[in-house]
C-alpha positions in Angstrom: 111.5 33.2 -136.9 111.7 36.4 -135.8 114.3 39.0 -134.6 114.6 40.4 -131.7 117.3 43.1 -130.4 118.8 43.1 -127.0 118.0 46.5 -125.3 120.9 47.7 -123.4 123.3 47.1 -127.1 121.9 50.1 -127.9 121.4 52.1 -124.8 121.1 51.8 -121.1 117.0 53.3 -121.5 115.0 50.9 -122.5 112.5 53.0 -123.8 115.3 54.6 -126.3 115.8 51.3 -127.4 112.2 51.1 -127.9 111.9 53.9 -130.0 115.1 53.2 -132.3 113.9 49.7 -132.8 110.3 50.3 -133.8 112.0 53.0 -136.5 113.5 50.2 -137.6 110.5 47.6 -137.3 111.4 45.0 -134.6 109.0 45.0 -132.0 110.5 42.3 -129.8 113.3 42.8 -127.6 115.4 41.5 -125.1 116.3 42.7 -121.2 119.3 43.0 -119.7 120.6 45.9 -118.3 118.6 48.8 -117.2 121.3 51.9 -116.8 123.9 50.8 -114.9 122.2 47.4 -113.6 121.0 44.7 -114.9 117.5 43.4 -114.5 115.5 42.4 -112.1 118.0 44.4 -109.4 116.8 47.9 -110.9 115.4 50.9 -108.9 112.0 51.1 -108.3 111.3 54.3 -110.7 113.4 52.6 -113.3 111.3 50.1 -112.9 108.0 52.4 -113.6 109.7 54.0 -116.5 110.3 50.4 -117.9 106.9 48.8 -117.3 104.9 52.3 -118.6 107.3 52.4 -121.9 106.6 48.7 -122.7 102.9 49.8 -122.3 103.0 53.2 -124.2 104.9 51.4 -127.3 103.3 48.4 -127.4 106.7 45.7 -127.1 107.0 42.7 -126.5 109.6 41.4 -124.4 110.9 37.9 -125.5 113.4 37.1 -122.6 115.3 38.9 -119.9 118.8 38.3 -118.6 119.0 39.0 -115.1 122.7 37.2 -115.0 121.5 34.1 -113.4 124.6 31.6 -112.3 126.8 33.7 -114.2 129.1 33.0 -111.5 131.7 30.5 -110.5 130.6 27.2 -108.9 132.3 27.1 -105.6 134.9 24.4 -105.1 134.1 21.2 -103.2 137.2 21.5 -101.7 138.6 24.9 -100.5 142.5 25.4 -100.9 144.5 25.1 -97.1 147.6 26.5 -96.3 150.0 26.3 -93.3 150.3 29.8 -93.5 147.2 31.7 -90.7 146.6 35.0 -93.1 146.6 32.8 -96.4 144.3 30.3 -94.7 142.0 33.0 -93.9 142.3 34.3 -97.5 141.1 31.2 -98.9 138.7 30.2 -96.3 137.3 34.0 -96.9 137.1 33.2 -101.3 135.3 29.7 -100.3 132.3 31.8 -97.8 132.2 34.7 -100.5 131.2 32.1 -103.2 128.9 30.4 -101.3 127.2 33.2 -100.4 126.9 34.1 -103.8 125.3 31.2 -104.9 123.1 31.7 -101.9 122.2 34.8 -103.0 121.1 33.8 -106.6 119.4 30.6 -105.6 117.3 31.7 -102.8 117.0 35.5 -103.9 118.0 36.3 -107.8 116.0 33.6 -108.8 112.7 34.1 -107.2 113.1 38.4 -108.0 114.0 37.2 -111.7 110.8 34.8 -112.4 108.8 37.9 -110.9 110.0 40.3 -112.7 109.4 37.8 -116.3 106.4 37.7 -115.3 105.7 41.3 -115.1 107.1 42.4 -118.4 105.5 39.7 -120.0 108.6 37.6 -120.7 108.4 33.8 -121.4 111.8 33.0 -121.3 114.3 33.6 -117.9 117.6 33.2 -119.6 120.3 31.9 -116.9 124.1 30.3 -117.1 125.5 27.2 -116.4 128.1 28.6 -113.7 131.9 29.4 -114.3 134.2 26.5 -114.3 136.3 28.1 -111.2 139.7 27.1 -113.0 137.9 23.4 -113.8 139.2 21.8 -117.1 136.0 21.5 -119.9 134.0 18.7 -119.1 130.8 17.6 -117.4 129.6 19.9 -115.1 129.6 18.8 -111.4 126.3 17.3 -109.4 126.0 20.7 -107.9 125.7 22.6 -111.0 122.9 20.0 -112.0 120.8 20.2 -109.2 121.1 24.1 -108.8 119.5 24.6 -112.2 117.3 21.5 -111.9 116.0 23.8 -109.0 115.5 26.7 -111.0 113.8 24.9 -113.9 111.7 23.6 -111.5 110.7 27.1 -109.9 110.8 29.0 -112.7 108.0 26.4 -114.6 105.8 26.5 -111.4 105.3 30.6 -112.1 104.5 30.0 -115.9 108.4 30.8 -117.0 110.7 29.0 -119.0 114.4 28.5 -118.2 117.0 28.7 -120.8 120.7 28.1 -120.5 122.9 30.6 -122.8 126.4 28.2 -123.7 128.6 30.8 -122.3 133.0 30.4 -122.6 134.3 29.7 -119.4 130.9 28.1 -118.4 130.3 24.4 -118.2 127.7 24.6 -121.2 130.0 26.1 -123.5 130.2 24.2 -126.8 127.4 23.0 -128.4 128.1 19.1 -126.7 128.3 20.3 -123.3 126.0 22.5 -123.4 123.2 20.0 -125.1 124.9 17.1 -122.7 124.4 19.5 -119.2 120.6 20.1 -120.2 119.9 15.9 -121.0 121.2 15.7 -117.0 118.7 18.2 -115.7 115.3 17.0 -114.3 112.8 18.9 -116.0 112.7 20.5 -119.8 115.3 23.3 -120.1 116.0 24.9 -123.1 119.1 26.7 -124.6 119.8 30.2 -125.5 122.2 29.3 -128.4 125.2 31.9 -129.2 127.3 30.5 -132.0 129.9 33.2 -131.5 130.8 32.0 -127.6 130.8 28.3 -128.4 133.7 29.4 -131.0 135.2 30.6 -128.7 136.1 27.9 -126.4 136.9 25.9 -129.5 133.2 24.6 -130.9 132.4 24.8 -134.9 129.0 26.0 -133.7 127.5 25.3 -137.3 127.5 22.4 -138.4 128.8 21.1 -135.4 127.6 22.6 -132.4 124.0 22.9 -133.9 123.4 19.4 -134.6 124.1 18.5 -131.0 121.6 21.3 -129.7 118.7 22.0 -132.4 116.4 19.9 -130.2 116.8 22.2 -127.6 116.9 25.8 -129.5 114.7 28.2 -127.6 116.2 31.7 -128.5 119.5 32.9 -130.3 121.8 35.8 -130.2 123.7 37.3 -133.1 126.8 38.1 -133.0 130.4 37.3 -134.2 133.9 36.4 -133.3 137.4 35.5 -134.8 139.7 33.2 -132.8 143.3 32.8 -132.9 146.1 30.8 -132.7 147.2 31.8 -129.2 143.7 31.7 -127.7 143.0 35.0 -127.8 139.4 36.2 -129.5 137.9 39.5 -130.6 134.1 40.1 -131.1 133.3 41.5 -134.5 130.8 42.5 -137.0 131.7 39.8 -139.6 133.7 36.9 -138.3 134.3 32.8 -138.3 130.3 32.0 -137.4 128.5 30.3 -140.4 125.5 32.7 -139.9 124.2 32.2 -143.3 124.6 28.3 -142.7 123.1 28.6 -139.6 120.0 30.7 -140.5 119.4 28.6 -143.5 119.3 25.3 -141.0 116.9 26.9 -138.3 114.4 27.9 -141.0 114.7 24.3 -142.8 114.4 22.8 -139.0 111.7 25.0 -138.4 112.9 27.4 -135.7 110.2 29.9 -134.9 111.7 31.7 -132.0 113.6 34.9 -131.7 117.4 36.2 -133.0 118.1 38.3 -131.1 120.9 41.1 -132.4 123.5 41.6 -130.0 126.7 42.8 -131.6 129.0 43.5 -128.4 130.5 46.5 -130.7 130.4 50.5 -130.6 129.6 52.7 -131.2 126.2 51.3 -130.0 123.3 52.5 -132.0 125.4 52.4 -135.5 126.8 48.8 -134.3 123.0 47.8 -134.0 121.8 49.1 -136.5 124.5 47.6 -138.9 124.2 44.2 -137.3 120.3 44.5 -137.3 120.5 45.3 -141.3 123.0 42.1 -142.0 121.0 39.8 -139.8 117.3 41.0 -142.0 119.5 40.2 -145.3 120.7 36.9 -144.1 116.7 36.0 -143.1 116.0 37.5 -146.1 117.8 35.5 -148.3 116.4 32.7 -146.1 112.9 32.5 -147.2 
């Protein structure tokens, strides 16, 4: 396996990030957000800067994250009232999210699998939609069919789809996540975070990996504690088995990326630290 660190969780230039992470001696990274945008929706000189630093330092770029379906799934039904200005409020919420989902099924997706394409990227990680106030369960036909679609486009240009299990998302725990994918048409794969599948309740090791090793394309590393009340705080060292979890990809054979991404500041130090504890846990591994 090897690991992989997420650009923008150390700096908004990619090419920074570059430069601190070849110090270091990872050489494959992760895009997300370029500045203040997150990829493929980035300026046209930002985008020069970008493609000439991957060139100059010799990276490889394992994924990007251009926030595919991140989004709520519009409701079937849109609420009514008897009330004209409240009717138009809701009526208003419904178009908005329609033309959302518009936007990243006829226009984020094609400007995403491009721009993979140009940085070299094999994997275009997307999201299974937010559940829009929906209980956990199985996802609804539309959510299916929209990534089915994607999958479908995305493997026609040469990319490969991933779902990241997300909280809030239909493919959330490890279950739902690995039981959304068996209902989608073509081969998708999963981005697998342990730390958001705790958080909307998961064990993601044992648990939640068992139901989704199959499907393991790329993982990010970082960590969470949970409590009592619901409420959660990322942190360096928390409730995620990651020595558990490390030792079963490398007995099962993983040979994709971990990718660090520690959700902490300050940035470079919170990197760096999470970079040093994820190399000892591989480490120890082998």
């Amino acid at each position: 396996m090897d690991i992989s660190i997420v650009t923008d969780e150390l700096t908004g230039d990619p090419e920074t990030a570059f430069q601190l992470g070849l110090e270091w001696g990872v050489t494959r990274f992760e895009l997300r957000g370029v500045h203040e945008t997150r990829v493929p929706r980035i300026s046209s000189h930002a985008r020069q800067r970008l493609m000439r630093a991957i060139e100059r330092y010799g990276v490889s770029i394992t994924a990007i994250s251009p926030g595919l379906f991140k989004i709520p799934f519009p409701k079937t039904e849109r609420k009514y009232s008897n009330l004209i200005w409240m009717d138009a409020e809701f009526a208003d919420a419904q178009a908005r999210a329609q033309a959302l989902l518009a936007d990243h099924v006829e226009n984020l997706l094609p400007e995403s699998i491009a721009f993979a394409r140009s940085v070299g990227a094999r994997y275009l990680i997307a999201f299974s939609f937010g559940r829009n106030g929906a209980p956990q369960g199985p996802a609804p036909q539309g959510v299916v069919d929209a990534i089915t679609h994607a999958a479908e486009t995305a493997a026609a240009a040469g990319v490969e789809l991933l779902i990241e299990n997300e909280e809030g998302h239909f493919a959330d725990t490890g279950l739902r996540s690995a039981n959304l994918i068996e209902r989608i048409r073509v081969p998708v794969g999963l981005n697998w975070d342990p730390a958001n599948a705790r958080i909307d309740g998961d064990t993601p090791f044992p648990d939640g990996y068992e139901a989704t090793k199959s499907l393991i394309r790329n993982v990010h590393y970082k960590d969470v504690r949970c409590f009592a009340d619901g409420g959660w705080e990322i942190v360096a060292e928390g409730e995620v088995d990651w020595a558990g979890q490390i030792s079963a990809l490398a007995r099962d054979g993983y040979c994709g990326a971990i990718a660090v991404e520690p959700h902490l500041s300050p940035p470079v130090q919170a990197t760096r630290d999470a970079l040093k504890r994820l190399q000892g846990l591989v480490s120890n591994t082998f």
